[in-house]
Every structure is written in structure tokens, then in C-alpha cells.
C-alpha positions as CSV (number, residue, x, y, z in Angstrom):
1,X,82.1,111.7,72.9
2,X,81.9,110.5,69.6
3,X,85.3,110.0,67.4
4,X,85.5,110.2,63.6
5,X,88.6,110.0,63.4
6,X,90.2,107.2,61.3
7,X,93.5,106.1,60.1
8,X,94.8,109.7,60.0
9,X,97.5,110.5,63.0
10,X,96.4,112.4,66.0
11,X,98.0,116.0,65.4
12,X,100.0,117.1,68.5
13,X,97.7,120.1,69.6
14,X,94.9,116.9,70.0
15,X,97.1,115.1,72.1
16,X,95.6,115.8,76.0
17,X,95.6,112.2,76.6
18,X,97.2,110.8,80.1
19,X,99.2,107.8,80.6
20,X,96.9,106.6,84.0
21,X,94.0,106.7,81.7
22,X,95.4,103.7,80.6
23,X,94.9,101.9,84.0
24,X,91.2,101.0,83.3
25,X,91.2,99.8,79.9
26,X,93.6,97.7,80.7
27,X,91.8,96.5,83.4
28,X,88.4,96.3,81.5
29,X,90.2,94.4,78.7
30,X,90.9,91.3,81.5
31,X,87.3,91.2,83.1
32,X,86.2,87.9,81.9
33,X,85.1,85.2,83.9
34,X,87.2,82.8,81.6
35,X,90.2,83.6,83.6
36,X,88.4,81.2,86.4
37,X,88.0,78.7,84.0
38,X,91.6,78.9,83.3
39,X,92.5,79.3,86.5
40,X,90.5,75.9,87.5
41,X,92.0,74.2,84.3
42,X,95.5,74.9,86.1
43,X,94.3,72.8,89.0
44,X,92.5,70.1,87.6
45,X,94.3,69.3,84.3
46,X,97.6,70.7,85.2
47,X,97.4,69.5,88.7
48,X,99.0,72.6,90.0
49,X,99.2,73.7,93.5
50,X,97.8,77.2,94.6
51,X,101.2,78.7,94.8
52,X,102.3,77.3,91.6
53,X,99.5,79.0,89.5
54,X,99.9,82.4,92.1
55,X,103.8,82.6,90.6
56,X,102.0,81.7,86.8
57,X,99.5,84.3,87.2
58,X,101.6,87.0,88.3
59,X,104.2,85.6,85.6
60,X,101.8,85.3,82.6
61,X,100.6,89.0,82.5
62,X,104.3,90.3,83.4
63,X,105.6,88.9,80.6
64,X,102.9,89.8,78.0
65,X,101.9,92.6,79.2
66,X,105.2,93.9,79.5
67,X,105.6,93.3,75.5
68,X,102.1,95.0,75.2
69,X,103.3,97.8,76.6
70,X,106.2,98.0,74.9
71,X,104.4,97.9,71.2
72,X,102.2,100.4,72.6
73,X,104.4,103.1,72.6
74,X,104.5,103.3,68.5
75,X,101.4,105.1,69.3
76,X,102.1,107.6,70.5
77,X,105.1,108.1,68.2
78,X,103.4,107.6,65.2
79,X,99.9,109.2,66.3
80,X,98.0,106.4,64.2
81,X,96.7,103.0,64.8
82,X,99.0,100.2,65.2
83,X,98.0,98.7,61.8
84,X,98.1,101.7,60.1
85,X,101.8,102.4,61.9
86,X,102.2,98.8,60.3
87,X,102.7,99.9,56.5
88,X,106.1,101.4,57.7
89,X,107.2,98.7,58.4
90,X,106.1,96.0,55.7
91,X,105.0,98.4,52.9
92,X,101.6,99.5,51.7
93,X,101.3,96.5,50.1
94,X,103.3,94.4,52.3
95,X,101.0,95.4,55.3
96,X,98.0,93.1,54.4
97,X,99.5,90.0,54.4
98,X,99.7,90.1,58.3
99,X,96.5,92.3,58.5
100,X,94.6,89.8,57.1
101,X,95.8,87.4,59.3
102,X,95.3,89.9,62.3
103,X,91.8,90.5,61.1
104,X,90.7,86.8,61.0
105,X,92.0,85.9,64.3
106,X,90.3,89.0,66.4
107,X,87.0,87.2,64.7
108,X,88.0,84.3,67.0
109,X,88.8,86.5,69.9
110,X,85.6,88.4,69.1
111,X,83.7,85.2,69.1
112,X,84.8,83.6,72.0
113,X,84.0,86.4,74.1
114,X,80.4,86.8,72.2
115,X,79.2,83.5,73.5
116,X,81.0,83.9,77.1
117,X,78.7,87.1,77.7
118,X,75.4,85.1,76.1
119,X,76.4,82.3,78.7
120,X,76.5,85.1,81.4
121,X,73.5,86.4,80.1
122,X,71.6,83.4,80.2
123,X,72.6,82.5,83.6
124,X,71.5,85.5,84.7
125,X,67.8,85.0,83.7
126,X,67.9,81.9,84.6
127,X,69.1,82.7,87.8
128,X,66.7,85.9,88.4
129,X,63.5,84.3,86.7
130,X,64.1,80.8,85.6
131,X,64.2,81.0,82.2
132,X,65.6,78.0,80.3
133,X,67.9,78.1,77.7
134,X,66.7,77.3,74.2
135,X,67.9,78.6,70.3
136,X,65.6,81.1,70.1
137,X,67.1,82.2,73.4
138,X,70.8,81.8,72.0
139,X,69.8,84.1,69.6
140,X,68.5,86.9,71.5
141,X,71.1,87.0,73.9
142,X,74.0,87.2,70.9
143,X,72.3,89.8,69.3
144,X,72.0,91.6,72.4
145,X,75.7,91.4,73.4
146,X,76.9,92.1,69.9
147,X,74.8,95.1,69.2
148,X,75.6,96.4,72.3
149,X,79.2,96.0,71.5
150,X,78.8,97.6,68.3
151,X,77.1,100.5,69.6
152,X,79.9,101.3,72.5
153,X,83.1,100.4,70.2
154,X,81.6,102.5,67.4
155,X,81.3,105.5,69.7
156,X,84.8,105.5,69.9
157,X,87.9,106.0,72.4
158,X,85.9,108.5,74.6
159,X,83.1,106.6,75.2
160,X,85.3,103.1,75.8
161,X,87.4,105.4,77.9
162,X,83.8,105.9,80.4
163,X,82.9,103.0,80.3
164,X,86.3,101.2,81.2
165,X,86.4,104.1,84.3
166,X,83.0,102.5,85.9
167,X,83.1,98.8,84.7
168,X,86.7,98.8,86.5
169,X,85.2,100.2,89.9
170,X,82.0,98.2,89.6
171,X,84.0,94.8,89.0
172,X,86.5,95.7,91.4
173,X,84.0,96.1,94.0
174,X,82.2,92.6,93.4
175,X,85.3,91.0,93.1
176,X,86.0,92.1,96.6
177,X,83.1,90.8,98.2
178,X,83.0,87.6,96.0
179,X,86.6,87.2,97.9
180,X,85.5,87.5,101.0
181,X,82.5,85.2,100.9
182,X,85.4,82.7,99.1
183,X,87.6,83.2,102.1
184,X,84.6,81.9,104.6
185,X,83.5,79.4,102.2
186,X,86.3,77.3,101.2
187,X,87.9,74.2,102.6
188,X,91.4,76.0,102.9
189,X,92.9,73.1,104.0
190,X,92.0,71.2,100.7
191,X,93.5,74.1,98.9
192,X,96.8,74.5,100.4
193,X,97.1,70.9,100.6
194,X,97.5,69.8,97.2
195,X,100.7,68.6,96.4
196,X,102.8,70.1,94.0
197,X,102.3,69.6,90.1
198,X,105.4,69.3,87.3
199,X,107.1,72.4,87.0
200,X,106.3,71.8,83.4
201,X,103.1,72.5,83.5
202,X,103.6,75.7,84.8
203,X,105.5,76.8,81.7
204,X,102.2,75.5,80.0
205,X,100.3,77.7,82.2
206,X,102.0,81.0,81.7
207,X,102.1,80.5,78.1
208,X,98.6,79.4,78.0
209,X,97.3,83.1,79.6
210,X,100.3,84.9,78.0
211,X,99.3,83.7,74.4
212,X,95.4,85.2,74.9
213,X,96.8,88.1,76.4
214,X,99.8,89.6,73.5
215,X,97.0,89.6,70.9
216,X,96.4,92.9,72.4
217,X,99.4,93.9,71.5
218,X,98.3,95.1,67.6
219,X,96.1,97.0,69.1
220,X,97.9,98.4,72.0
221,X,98.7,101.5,69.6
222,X,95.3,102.5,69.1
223,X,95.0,103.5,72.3
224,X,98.4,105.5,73.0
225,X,98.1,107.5,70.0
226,X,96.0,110.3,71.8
227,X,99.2,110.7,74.2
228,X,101.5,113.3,73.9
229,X,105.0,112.4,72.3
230,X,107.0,113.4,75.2
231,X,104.7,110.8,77.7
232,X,106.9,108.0,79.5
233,X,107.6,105.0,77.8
234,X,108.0,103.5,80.7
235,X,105.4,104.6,82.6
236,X,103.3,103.3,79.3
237,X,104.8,99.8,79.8
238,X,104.1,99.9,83.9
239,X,100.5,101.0,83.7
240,X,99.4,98.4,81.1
241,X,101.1,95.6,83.6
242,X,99.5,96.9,86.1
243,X,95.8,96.7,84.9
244,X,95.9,93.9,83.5
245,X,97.7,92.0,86.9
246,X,95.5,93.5,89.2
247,X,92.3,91.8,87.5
248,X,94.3,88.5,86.2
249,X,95.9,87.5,89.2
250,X,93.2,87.6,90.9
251,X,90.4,86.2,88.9
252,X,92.8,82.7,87.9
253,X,93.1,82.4,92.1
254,X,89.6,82.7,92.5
255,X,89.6,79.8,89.9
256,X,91.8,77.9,91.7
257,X,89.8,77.9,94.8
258,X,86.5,77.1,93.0
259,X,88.1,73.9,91.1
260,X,88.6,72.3,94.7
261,X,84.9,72.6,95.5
262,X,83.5,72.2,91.7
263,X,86.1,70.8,89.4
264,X,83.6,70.7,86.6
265,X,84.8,74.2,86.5
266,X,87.7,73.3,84.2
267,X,85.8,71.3,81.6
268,X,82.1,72.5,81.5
269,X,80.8,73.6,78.4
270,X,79.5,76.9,79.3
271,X,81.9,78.0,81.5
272,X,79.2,81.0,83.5
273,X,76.6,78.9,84.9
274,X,78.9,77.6,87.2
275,X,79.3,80.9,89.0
276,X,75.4,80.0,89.9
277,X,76.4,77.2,91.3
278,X,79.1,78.5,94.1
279,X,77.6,82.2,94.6
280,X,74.5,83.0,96.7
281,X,72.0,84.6,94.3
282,X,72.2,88.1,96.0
283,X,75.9,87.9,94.8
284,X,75.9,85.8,91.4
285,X,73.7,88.1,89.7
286,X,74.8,91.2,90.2
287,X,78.2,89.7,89.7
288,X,77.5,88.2,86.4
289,X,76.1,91.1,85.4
290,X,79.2,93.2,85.3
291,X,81.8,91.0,84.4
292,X,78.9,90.5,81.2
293,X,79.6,94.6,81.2
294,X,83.2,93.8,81.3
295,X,83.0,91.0,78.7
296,X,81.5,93.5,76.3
297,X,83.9,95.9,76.7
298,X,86.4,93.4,75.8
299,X,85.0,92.9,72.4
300,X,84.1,96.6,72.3
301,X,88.4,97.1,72.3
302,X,89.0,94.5,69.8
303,X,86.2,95.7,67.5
304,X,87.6,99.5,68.0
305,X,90.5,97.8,66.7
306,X,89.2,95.4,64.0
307,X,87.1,98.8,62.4
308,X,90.8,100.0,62.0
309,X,92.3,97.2,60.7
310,X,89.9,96.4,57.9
311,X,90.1,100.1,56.8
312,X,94.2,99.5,56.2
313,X,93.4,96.2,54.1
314,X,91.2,98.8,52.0
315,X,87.5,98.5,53.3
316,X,86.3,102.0,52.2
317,X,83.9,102.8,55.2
318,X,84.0,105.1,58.1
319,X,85.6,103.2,61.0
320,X,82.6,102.9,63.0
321,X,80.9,101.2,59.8
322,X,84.2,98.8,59.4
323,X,83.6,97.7,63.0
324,X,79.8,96.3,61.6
325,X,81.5,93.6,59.4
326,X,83.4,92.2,62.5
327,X,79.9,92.7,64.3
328,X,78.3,90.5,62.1
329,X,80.6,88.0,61.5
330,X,81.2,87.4,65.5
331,X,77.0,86.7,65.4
332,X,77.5,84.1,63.0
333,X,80.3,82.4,64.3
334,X,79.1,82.5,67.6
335,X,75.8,80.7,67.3
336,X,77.9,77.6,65.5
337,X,80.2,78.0,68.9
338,X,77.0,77.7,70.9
339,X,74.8,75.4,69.2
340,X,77.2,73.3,67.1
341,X,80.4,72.7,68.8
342,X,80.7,70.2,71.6
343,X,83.5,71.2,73.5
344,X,83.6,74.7,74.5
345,X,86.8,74.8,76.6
346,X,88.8,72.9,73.8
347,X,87.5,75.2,71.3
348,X,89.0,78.1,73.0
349,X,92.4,76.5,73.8
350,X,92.9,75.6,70.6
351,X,92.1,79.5,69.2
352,X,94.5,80.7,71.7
353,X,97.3,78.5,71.0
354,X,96.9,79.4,66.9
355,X,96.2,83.3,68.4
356,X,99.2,83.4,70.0
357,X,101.4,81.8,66.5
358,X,99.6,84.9,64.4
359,X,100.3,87.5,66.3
360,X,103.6,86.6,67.5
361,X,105.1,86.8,64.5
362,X,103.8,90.0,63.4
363,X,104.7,91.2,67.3
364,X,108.4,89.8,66.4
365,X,108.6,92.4,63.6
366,X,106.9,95.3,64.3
367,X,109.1,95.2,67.8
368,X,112.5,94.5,65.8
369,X,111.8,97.7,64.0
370,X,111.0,99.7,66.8
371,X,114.1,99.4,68.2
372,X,115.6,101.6,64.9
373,X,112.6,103.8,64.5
374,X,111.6,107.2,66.6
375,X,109.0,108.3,64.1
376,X,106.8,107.9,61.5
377,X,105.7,109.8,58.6
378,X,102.1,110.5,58.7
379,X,101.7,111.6,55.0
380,X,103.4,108.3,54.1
381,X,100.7,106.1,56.1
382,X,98.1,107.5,54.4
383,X,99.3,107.6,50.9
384,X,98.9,104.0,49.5
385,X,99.8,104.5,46.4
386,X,103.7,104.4,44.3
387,X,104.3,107.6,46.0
388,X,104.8,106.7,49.6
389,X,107.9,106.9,51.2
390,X,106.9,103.3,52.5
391,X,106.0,102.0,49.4
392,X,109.3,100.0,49.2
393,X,109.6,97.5,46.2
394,X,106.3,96.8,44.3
395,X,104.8,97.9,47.5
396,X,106.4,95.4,49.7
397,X,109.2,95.4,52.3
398,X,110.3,91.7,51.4
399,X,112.6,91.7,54.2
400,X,109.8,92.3,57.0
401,X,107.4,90.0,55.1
402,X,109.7,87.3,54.7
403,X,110.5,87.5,58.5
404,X,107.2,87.7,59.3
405,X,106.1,84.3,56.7
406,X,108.9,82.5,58.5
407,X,108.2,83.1,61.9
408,X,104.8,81.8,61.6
409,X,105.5,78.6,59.3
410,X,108.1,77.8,62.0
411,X,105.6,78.7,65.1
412,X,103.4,76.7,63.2
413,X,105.6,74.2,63.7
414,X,105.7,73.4,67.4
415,X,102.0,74.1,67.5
416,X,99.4,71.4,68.5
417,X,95.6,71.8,68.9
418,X,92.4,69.8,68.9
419,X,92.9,68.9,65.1
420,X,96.5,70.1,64.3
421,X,99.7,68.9,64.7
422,X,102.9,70.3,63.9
423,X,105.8,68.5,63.4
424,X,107.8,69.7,66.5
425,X,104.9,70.0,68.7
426,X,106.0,67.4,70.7
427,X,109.6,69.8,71.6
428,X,110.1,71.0,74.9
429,X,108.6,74.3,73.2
430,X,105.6,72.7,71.5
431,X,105.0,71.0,75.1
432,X,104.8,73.7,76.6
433,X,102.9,75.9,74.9
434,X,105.7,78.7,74.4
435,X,105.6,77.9,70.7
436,X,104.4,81.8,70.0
437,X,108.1,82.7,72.2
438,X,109.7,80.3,69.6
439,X,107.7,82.6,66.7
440,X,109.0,85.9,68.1
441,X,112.2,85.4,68.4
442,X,112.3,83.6,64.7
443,X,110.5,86.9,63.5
444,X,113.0,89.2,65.3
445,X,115.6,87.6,64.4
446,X,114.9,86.7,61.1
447,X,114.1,90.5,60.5
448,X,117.2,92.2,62.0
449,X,119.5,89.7,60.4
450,X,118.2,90.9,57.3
451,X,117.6,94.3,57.5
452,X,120.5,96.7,56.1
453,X,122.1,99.0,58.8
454,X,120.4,101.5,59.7
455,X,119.9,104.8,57.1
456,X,116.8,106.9,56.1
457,X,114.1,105.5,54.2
458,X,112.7,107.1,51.6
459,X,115.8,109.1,50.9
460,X,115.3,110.7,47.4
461,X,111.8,110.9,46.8
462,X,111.9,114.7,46.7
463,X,108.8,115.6,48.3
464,X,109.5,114.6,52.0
465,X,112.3,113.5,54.2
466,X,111.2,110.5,56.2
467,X,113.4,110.0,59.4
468,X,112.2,105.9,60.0
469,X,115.2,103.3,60.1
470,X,115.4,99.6,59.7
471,X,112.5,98.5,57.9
472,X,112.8,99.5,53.8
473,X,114.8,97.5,51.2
């Protein structure tokens, strides 16, 4: 079950994966309870109506999903991680400039999810045995939840592929009976009489959960790569919709439905202990305890990721080694989240809004350049030296770096958070929250404008005949 497998592509005769295998870690990348949070945060300071946030649900994952999906699809082209399939496309050099960025930003993502399994994890005891929260207590529970993470992510895709299989039954299961205790609970009358909010804030709704959700998309590669060549594209794209709607859509609805009852829901500070609150215990607990399961698979994905990422900026350890740094920098920034930083749901608005601008613009790129390219060369992606065919000019392909720098000063741009401004935040796009739509269309655009037709890269260099288009000066 273990992989050691790094950068290097996945040779066709390895390829045995299946495109439905998909399904569940799609769906155990989505099971996080801060999708009710959201979901009451649509309600209460939106002031959507229930059918309103059912079409942004359904909308939000559609729509970035759907562009997950589609970046996914280099991997099993290319064979290789989605940063690693990255140097083709900026250059060896080229490619850390929006790795580092990348890298950074999953330590949010990484973060945020840290201390929303802690708070499940200290609900839990509280919940089961009473046990107040304290630092000391803080501290056990984030070690806990990042070791664990560590351990699974470092394992590799086999053992996330288990352990997405089961979390996805197990939470599907709960989730069912949590409905139907919902259902005789509520006050539907409250809930389908709210009037309707501003259409607006609908557009702020989708690209609230849509920005959170394309950051997958760097890493949608790594998980395609095992796939055969000749696999559907488009059964690629359908399948990673459809496990991430089926837990989304649901999960911001039951949301909706608790903020009517608790609408502390959409601004507490730990955003768990409120499933306490509106659960009998026979059902909170066990509950808890596997979206916590499901929460640390979440970081388990990204760190998979992350160990992959640092090895292409040049981190010279095994990839389950590389994932430790991200390990231990989630600890660290995860106790300041918990212990220092008053508003939790603000904190993790704000990330997602500046999550959305930095991977947008790489996603503007990378996608641009699919559109030319079939494959990739695999000796090239390894060979980071003047002797790559996607070594380019002094290492760099300016034309996909400058896209990619001008997509995110200009996303930048129309973004606002809790202590950032840009200068066209207050645009119908800025508004709205679509400034990462504004980012990948500049990067797309920017990039194809300025990219010579299309003709072989590499042509010349003796050794190897590289079939890529569109990305090389």
C-alpha cells in the first residue's frame, strides 16, 4: 500500500487505475463540516432563501469542479504530478515562481482544516466525557490530527484511496440519518418562509464555495496520473462533479436549515461545537467523529500534494519526508489560529478569497496550454538542468510567467479581505467575490495572446523530440 514513487511519471504498464475510483476522493475531499457554516453564513449574512443557496450550491461545485476536472486530465497525459507537469509549461526555472505561491497557500488550506478537526475533536470529548477545553488541550488535539494526517498522506495514493472508499460510506450514512432527524426537527415553515435575498448575493455565494473548491485543481493531476491514457476525459470531468456535489450540496442545506434554529452558526468562533448543540448525543458524536475522519483526509490530499510540490521547488527528500515540512508548519500555524486569532470565520473568508486569486492564475495558464498540448515529455520533467527540452530561456517560459504575474496583480486587484483592499474591489467583480473568474480569464488570455502559434518545443536539441505545443518561447 505504500508508494515511493515521486515526481517520476507513472509508466503505462503501472497504469490499472479506474476513472470511478475517483468518486470517493472526491467526495472525501468535501467532508467538512465548514460547508454548514457556509451554508448558514448564506442565510444569515447573505440573507438568502433556501432555494436561493440550493441553485448556489448545486452552482458552486458545477462550475469548479467542472474546471477541476478538466485540469485533471494532464494527469493522466503526462503520468506526473500536476506541479511537476507544471515545468512544461513555465520552465524549470519558471515553475517556482507559482509553486511557491501554491506551496504557501495549501499551508493556509492545511491550517484551516487542522483546527476545524481539533474543534471536532474537542467537541467530541466534551461531549462524550465533559472535558473542557484548555491550551494544553489545543495542543494535544493538533498534534493528534496532524500526525495522523501525516501518517495517512505519507502512505501514499493507495492507502488515501481506502480510506476515501470507507470515510465516503460512513459519512454518507450519518449524513442520512442526521437528515432525517433534520426533517422532524425543523420549523419548515420558518425555512421556506424567508423571503428572498439580492440576487447579488448569490453570485457572492457561488464564488465564495467555488474559490475554496478550484484550489484542488493543482492537485487534481496527482491523482489521474495512475489512469490509463486512453481513460475518458470526460468521464474524468463528470466523476469529480459528481463527488464533490453529492457531499456539498447537501452539507451547505443542512446549513441552511440549522441557521434558522441557531444563527450563531454563521459567526461562532469554533464552528463544531455547534453540531452539539442541534444533534442528540447518540447522533453528534458518532457524527463528529467521521466528518473529523473526513476532515483529515482532506489535509491528508493536500499534504499528498504539498510533499510533491516542495520536491519541484527543489526540497531534496523522499516525498513522504517533503509532506513533514507542511506537517509541521500546519501545527504551528494552527495553534496561533486557535489561541490567537479572534475571529475564526473571518479568518477563513479572507484565506479563501486570497486562495482563490493564487490559484486562479496559475489555473488560467496551465488550462490555456492544455488546450495545445496532448503530451508531455517525461525525461524533460525530470531533467532540471540547461538540458531540458523545457528549459526555455535562462530556464524560464517568460510568456507563461508573465501571464501568470499579471493575472494575479490584476486579481489582486478586485480583491477585499479583513485587512486588504484592492483598488477595484468595490467592481461588480470585487463585490461579488468572482475576482479569481476576473484572474483566470486575465491569465488565459494574457497567455494565448502571447504565445507563438502552435509548433514543437524543443525542436533541435538532438537528443529527443518533444511533441508539447504552446508553451516555449
Amino acid at each position: 500500500m505504500y508508494e515511493s514513487r515521486g515526481l517520476e511519471p507513472v509508466p503505462d504498464a503501472e497504469r490499472a487505475g479506474r476513472v470511478r475510483e475517483l468518486f470517493p476522493t472526491w467526495v472525501a475531499a468535501n467532508i467538512t463540516v465548514l460547508l454548514l457554516t457556509v451554508g448558514a453564513g448564506l442565510v444569515v449574512l447573505h440573507g438568502l432563501n433556501f432555494w436561493q443557496v440550493l441553485v448556489v450550491a448545486v452552482t458552486a461545485p458545477v462550475v469548479s469542479y467542472g474546471i477541476v476536472g478538466l485540469v485533471s486530465v494532464a494527469g493522466k497525459r503526462g503520468g506526473a504530478p500536476g506541479m511537476a507537469l507544471s515545468r512544461a509549461v513555465f520552465g524549470q526555472r519558471g515553475n517556482l515562481l507559482p509553486g511557491s505561491v501554491i506551496w504557501v497557500a495549501r499551508w493556509g488550506w492545511e491550517t484551516i482544516n487542522a483546527v476545524t478537526g481539533a474543534y471536532a475533536l474537542l467537541t467530541v470529548l466534551d461531549l462524550a466525557f465533559g472535558v473542557r477545553v484548555g491550551t494544553p488541550l489545543i495542543v494535544v488535539t493538533l498534534l493528534l490530527f496532524v500526525g495522523s494526517t501525516f501518517l495517512v498522506s505519507g502512505l501514499g495514493i493507495g492507502a488515501l484511496r481506502v480510506c476515501c472508499r470507507w470515510s465516503a460510506y460512513l459519512f454518507g450514512g450519518f449524513s442520512v440519518l442526521v437528515l432525517v432527524h433534520l426533517v422532524a426537527r425543523t420549523d419548515w415553515g420558518a425555512v421556506f418562509g424567508r423571503p428572498p435575498g439580492p440576487v447579488s448575493m448569490m453570485a457572492v455565494g457561488v464564488g465564495t464555495l467555488a474559490a475554496g473548491a478550484i484550489s484542488w485543481a493543482p492537485s487534481a493531476p496527482d491523482f489521474t496520473r495512475y489512469l490509463p491514457r486512453a481513460a475518458s476525459g470526460r468521464a474524468v470531468v463528470g466523476v469529480t462533479v459528481t463527488g464533490a456535489a453529492v457531499v456539498v450540496v447537501p452539507l451547505v442545506l443542512m446549513g441552511t436549515v440549522m441557521a434558522v434554529s441557531t444563527p450563531g452558526l454563521a459567526r461562532t468562533q469554533d464552528p463544531v461545537s455547534f453540531i452539539g448543540t442541534l444533534l442528540p448525543l447518540w447522533l453528534s458524536v458518532p457524527y463528529l467523529l467521521i466528518a473529523l475522519v473526513g476532515m483529515l483526509l482532506i489535509n491528508a490530499l493536500s499534504m499528498y500534494s504539498a510533499g510533491f510540490t516542495a520536491q519541484t521547488l527543489g526540497v531534496r527528500l523522499p516525498r513522504a519526508w517533503a509532506v513533514a515540512v507542511n506537517a509541521v508548519i500546519s501545527l504551528v500555524l494552527g495553534f496561533l489560529l486557535m489561541v490567537v486569532v479572534s475571529s475564526f470565520l473571518g479568518a477563513f473568508l479572507s484565506f479563501l478569497t486570497l486562495l482563490g486569486v493564487a490559484f486562479s492564475a496559475w489555473i488560467g495558464v496551465f488550462g490555456a496550454d492544455m488546450l495545445r498540448r496532448r503530451s508531455y515529455d517525461g525525461t524533460a520533467l525530470l531533467d532540471t538542468g540547461r538540458s531540458s527540452a523545457y528549459w526555455y530561456r535562462g530556464g524560464f517560459a517568460w510568456r507563461a510567467v508573465a501571464a501568470w504575474g499579471a493575472a494575479l496583480a490584476v486579481g489582486l486587484l478586485f480583491t477585499r479581505v479583513d485587512w486588504f483592499a484592492g483598488p477595484l474591489a468595490g467592481s461588480w467583480p470585487g463585490r461579488h467575490g468572482l475576482g479569481w473568474v476576473v484572474t483566470v480569464l486575465v491569465a488565459a488570455g494574457v497567455y494565448g495572446a502571447a504565445t507563438a502559434p502552435a509548433r514543437a518545443e524543443g525542436a533541435g536539441r538532438g537528443s529527443r523530440k518533444v511533441e508539447e505545443r504552446g508553451s516555449g518561447d
